[in-house]
N, C-alpha and C positions, 0 to 999 in steps of 0.2 A: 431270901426272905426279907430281909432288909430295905432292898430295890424295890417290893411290892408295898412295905409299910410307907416307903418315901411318896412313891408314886400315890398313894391311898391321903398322904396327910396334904399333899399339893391338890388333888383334885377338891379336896375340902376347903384348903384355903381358896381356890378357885374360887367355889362354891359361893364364899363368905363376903369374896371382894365383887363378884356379879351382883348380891344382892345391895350393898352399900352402893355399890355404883347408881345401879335402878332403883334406889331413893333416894338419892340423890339428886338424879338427872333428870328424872320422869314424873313424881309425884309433885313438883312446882309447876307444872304443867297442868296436872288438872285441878291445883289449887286454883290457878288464874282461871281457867275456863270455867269451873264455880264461881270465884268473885264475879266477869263481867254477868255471869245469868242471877246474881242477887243485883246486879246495879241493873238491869232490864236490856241489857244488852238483848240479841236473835240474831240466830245466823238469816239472811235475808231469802225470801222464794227464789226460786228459780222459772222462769218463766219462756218459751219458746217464742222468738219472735219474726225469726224467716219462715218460710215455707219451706218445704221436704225437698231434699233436692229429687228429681226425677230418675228412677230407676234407667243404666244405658237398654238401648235396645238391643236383643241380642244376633248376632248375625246371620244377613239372609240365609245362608245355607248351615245349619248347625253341624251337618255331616260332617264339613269338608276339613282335610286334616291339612298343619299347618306343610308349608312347601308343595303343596301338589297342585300349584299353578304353575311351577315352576317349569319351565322347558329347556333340560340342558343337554347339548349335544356335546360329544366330547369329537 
């Protein structure tokens, strides 16, 4: 009974040390990403500027299975 209440009061401190961790860690992160969009920061477009590459063509014969060109005589 004992072994379950330890087990029970660890996963709680767990608990307790994940959420200090993640605000700690994570919530200065979207503080800055708030400050530069009040300073007029933008993430910028994206825009495409090569052409598509070309689909390959697919082979003359679609049937044919791989090695049975092969001609081996023993």
């Amino acid at each position: 009974m004992q072994i379950s209440a330890t087990v029970i009061a660890a996963q709680q401190a767990a608990r307790e040390a994940q959420a200090r961790f993640q605000t700690t860690h994570f919530a200065p992160a979207a503080t800055f990403a708030a400050a530069l969009e009040k300073e007029g920061f933008a993430p910028l477009t994206l825009k495409q500027t090569a052409a598509p590459a070309a689909q390959p063509q697919p082979d003359a014969v679609p049937g044919s299975r791989p090695g049975s060109l092969l001609d081996i005589k023993i």
